[in-house]
TORPA-4810 file (N, C-alpha, C, O; in nm, 3 decimals):
<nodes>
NODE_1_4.315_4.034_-5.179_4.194_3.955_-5.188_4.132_3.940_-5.051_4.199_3.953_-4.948_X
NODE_2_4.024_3.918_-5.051_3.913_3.890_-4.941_3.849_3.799_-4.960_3.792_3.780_-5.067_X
NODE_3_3.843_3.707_-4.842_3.745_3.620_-4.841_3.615_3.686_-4.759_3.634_3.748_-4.654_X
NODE_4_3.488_3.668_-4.812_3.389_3.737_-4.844_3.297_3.629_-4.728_3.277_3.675_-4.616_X
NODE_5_3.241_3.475_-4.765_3.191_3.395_-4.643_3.268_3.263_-4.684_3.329_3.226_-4.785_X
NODE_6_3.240_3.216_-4.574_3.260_3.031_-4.550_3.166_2.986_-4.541_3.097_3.071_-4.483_X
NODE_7_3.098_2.886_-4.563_2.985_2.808_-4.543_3.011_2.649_-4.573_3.028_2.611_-4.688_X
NODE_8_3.012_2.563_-4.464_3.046_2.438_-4.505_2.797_2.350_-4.481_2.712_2.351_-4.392_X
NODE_9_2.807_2.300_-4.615_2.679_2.266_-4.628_2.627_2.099_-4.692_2.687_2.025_-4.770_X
NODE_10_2.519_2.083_-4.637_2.525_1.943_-4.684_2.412_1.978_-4.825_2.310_2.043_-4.804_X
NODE_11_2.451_1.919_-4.982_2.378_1.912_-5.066_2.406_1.805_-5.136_2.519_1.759_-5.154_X
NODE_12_2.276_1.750_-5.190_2.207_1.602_-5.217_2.323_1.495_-5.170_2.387_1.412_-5.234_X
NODE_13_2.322_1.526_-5.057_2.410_1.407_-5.008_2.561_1.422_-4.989_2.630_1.328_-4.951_X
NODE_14_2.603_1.529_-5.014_2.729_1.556_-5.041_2.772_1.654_-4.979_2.708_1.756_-5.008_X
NODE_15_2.869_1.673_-4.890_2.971_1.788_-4.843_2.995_1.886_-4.912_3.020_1.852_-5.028_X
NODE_16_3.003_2.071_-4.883_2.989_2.128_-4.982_3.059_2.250_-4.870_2.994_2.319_-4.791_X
NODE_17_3.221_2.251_-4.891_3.273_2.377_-4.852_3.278_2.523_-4.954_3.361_2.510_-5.043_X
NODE_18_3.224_2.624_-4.956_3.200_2.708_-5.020_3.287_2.820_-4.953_3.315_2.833_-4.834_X
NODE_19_3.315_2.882_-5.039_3.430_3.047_-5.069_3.366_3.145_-5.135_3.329_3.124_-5.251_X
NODE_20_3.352_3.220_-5.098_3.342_3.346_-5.160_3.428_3.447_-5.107_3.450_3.491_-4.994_X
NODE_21_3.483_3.475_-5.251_3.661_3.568_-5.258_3.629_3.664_-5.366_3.598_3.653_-5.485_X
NODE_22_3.649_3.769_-5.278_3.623_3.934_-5.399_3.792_3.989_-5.328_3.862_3.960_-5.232_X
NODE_23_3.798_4.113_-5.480_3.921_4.230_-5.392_3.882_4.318_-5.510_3.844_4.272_-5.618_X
NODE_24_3.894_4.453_-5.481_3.876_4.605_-5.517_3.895_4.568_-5.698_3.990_4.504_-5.744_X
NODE_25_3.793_4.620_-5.768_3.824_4.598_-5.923_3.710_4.488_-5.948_3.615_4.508_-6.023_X
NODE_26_3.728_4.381_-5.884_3.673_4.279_-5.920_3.765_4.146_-5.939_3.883_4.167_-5.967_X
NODE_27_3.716_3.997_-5.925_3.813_3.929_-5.866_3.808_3.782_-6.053_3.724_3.705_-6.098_X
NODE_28_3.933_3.818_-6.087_3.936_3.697_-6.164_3.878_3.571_-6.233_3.785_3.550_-6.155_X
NODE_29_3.872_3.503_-6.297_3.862_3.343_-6.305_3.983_3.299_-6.269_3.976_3.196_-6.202_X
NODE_30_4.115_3.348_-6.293_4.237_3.315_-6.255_4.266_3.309_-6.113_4.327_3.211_-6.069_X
NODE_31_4.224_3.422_-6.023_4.243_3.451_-5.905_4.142_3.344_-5.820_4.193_3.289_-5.723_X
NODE_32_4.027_3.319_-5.847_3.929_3.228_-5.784_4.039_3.027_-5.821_4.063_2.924_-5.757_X
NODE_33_4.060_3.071_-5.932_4.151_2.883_-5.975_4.245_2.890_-5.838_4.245_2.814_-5.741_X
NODE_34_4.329_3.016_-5.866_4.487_3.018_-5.721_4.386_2.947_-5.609_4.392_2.833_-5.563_X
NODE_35_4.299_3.044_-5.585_4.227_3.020_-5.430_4.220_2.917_-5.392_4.288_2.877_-5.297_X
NODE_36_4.101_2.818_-5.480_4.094_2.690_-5.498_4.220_2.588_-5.461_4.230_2.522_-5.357_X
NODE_37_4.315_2.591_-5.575_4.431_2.514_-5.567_4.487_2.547_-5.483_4.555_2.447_-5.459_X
NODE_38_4.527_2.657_-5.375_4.636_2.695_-5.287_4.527_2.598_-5.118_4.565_2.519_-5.033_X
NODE_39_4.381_2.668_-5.146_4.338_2.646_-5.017_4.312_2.495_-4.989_4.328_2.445_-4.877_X
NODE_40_4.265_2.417_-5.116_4.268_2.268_-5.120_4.372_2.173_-5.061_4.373_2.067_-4.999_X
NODE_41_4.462_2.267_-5.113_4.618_2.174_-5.088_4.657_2.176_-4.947_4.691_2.079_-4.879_X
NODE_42_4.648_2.313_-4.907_4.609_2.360_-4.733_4.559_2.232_-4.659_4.629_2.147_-4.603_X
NODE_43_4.388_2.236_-4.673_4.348_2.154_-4.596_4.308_1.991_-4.660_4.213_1.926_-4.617_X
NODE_44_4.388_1.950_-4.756_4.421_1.840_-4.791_4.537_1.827_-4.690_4.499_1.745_-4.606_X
NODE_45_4.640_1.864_-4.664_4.744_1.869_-4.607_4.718_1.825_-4.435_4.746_1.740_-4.351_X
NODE_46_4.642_1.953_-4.458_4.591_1.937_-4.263_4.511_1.839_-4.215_4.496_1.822_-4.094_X
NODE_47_4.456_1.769_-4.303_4.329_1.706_-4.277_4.247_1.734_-4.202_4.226_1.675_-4.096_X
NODE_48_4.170_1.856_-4.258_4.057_1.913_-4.225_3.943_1.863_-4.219_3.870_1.892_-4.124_X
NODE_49_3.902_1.775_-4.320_3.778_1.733_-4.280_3.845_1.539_-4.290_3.941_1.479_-4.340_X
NODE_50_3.735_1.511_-4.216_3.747_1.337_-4.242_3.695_1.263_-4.344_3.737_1.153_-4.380_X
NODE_51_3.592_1.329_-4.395_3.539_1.264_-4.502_3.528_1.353_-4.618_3.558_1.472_-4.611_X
NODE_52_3.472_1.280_-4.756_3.485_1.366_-4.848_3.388_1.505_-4.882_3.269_1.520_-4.853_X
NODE_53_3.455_1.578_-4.936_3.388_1.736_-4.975_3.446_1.772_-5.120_3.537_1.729_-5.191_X
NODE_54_3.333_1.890_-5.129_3.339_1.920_-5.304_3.372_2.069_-5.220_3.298_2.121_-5.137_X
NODE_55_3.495_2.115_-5.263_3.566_2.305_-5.223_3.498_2.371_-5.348_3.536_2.346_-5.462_X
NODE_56_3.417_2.437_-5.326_3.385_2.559_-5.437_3.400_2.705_-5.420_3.333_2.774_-5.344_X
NODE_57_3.512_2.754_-5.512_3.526_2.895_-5.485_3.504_2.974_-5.597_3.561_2.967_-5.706_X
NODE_58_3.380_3.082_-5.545_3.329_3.176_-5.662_3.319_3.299_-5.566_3.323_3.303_-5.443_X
NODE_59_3.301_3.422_-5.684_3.302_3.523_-5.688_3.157_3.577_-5.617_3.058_3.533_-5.675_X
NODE_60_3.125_3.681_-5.479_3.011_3.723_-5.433_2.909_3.710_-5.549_2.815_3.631_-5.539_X
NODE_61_2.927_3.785_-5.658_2.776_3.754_-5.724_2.760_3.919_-5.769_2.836_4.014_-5.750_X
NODE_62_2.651_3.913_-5.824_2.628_4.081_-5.841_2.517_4.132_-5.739_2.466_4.241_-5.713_X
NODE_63_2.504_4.003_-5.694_2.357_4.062_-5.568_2.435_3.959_-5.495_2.403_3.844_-5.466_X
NODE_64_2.585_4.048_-5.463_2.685_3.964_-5.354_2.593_4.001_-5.222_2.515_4.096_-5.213_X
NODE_65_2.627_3.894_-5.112_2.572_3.923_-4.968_2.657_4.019_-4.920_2.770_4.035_-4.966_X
NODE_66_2.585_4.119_-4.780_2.680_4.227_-4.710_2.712_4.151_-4.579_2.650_4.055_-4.534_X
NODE_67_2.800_4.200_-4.537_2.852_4.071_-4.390_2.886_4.223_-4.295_2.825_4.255_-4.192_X
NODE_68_2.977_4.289_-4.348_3.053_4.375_-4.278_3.032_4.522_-4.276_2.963_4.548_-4.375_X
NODE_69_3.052_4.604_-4.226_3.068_4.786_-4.197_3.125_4.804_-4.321_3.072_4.863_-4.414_X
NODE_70_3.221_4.759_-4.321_3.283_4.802_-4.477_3.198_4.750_-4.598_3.182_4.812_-4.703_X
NODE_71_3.153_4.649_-4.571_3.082_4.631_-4.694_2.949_4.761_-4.725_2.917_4.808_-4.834_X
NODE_72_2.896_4.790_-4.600_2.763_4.878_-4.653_2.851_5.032_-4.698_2.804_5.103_-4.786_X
NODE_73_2.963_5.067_-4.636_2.994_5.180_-4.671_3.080_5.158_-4.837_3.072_5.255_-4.912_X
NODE_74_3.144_5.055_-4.879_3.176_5.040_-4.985_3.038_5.033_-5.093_3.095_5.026_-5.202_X
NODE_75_2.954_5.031_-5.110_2.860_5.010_-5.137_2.750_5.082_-5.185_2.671_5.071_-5.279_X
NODE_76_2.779_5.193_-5.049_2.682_5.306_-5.040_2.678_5.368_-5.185_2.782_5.384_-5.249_X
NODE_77_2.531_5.408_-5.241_2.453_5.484_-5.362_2.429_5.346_-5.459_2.397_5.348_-5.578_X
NODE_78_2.452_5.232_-5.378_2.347_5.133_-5.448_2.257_5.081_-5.397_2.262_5.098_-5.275_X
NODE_79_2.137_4.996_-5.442_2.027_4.936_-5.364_2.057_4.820_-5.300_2.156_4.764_-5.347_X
NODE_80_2.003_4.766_-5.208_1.998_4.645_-5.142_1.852_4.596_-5.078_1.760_4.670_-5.041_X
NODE_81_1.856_4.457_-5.074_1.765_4.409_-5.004_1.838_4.384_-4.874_1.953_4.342_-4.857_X
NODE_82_1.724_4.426_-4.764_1.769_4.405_-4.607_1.675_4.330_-4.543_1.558_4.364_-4.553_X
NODE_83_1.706_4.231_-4.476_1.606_4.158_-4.361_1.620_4.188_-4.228_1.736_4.150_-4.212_X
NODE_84_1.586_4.228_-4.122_1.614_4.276_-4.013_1.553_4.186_-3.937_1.452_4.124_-3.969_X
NODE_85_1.618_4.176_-3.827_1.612_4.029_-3.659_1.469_4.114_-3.614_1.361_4.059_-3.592_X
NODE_86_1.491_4.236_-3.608_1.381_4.290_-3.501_1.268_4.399_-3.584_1.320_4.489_-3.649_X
NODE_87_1.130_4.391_-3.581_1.067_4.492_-3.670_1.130_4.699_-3.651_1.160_4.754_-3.545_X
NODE_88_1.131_4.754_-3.774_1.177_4.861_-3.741_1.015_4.950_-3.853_0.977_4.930_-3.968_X
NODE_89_0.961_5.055_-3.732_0.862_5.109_-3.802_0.726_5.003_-3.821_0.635_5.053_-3.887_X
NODE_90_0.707_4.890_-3.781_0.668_4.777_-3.842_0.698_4.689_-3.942_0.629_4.597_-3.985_X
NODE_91_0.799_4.722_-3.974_0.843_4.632_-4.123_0.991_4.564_-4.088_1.061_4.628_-4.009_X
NODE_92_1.044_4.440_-4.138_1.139_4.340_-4.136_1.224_4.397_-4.230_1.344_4.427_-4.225_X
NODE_93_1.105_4.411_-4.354_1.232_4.397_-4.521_1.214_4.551_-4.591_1.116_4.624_-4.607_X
NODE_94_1.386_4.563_-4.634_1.361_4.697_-4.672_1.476_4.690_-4.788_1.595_4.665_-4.772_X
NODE_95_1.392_4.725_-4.933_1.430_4.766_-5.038_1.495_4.897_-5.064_1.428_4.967_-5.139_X
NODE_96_1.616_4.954_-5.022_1.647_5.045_-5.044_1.751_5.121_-5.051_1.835_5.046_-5.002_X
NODE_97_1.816_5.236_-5.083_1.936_5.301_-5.100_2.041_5.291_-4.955_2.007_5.325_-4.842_X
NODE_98_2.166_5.241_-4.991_2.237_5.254_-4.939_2.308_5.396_-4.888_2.381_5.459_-4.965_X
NODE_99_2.285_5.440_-4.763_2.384_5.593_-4.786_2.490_5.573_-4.657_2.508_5.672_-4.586_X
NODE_100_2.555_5.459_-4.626_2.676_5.448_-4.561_2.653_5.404_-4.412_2.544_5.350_-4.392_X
NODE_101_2.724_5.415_-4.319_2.693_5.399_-4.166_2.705_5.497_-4.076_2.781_5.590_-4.104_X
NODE_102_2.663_5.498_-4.003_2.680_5.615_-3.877_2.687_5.585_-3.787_2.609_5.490_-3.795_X
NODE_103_2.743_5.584_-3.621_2.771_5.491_-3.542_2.667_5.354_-3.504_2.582_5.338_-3.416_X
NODE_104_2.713_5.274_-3.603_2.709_5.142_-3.585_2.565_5.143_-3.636_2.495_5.044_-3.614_X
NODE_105_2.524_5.231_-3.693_2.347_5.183_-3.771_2.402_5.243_-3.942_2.457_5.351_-3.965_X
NODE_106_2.360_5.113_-4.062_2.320_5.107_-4.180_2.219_5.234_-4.148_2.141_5.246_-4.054_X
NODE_107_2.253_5.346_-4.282_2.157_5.444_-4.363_2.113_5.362_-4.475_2.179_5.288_-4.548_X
NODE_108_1.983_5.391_-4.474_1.926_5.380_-4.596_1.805_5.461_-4.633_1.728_5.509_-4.549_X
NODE_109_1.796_5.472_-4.748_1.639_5.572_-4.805_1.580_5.450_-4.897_1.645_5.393_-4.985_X
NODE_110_1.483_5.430_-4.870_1.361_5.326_-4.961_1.315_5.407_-5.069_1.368_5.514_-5.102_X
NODE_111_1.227_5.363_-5.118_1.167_5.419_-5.283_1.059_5.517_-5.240_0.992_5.564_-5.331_X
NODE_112_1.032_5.552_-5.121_0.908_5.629_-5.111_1.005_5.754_-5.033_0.953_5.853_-4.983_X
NODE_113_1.144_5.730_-5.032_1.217_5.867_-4.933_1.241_5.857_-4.841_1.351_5.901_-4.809_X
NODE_114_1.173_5.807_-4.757_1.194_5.769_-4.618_1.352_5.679_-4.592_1.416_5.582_-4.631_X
NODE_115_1.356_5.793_-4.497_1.523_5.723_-4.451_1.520_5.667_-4.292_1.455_5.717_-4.200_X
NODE_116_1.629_5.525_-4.283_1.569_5.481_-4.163_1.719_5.452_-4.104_1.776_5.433_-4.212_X
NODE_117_1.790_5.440_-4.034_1.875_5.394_-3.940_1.875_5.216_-3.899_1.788_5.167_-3.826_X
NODE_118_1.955_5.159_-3.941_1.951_4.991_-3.964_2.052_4.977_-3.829_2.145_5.055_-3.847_X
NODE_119_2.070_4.894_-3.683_2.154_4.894_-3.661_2.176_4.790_-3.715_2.079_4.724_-3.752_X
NODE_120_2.377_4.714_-3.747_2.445_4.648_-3.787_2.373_4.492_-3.739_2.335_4.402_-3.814_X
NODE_121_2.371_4.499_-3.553_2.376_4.404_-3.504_2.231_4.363_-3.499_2.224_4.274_-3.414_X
NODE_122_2.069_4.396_-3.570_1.972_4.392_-3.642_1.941_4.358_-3.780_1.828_4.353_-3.829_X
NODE_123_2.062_4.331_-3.842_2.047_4.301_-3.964_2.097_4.125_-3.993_2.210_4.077_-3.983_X
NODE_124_1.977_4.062_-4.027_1.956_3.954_-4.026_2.025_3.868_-4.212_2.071_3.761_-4.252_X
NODE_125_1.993_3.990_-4.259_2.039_3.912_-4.402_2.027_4.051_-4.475_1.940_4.134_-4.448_X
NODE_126_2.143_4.069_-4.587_2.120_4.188_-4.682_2.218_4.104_-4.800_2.313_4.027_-4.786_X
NODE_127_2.152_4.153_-4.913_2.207_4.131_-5.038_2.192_4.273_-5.132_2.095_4.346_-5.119_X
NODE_128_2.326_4.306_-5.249_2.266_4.397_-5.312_2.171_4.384_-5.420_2.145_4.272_-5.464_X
NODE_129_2.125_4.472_-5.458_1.964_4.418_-5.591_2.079_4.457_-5.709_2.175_4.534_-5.712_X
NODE_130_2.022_4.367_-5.802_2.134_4.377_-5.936_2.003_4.464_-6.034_1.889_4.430_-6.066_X
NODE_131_2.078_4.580_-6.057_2.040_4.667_-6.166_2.018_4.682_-6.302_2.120_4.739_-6.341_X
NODE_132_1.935_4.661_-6.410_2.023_4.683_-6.530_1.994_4.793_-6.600_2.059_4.821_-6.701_X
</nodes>
């Protein structure tokens, strides 16, 4: 298993530690409960936080976020949305095919063909687009 992000967040008033846990296949309802109960008990134990929080652990999603190298090359021959830190060509956001990494720049081809070179450390936010 993999933990995928952490994000500790404040919503309507409330503490909100978040998990996201994938592994190869696809990840459980059973396997997300362990997570929960094993990691709770963890930092119940440690006393991690001082005050109270709601632990939520779910599965990336089908338009899971990309974080890592491995994630775009696991990935590669599906679509994604990309936001980029710095304009590339003139444009921020790019709708388009994943085709793996090459030293340290995201491939991708958009819907018009055009293929562009993403570096890693330029990429501001990517999610994949869910298909049906």
């Amino acid at each position: 298993m993999e933990l995928v992000d952490v994000s500790y967040v404040s919503e309507y008033g409330r503490k909100v530690l978040r998990l996201l846990a994938d592994k190869p296949g696809g990840i459980t309802l059973d396997d997300l409960t362990l997570i929960n109960r094993e990691f709770g008990a963890l930092l119940d134990v440690e006393g991690a936080f001082s005050e109270r929080y709601t632990l939520e652990v779910s599965s990336p999603g089908l338009d899971r976020p990309l974080f890592k190298e491995k994630d775009y090359v696991r990935f590669a021959g599906k679509k994604a949305n990309i936001k980029t830190k710095a304009p590339i060509d003139g444009r921020r956001n790019f709708k388009a095919l994943l085709m793996g990494v090459e030293g340290g720049a995201v491939k991708v081809k958009d819907a018009d063909g055009r293929e562009f070179d993403i570096l890693l450390s330029n990429i501001d936010k990517a999610r994949l687009v869910v298909e049906f």
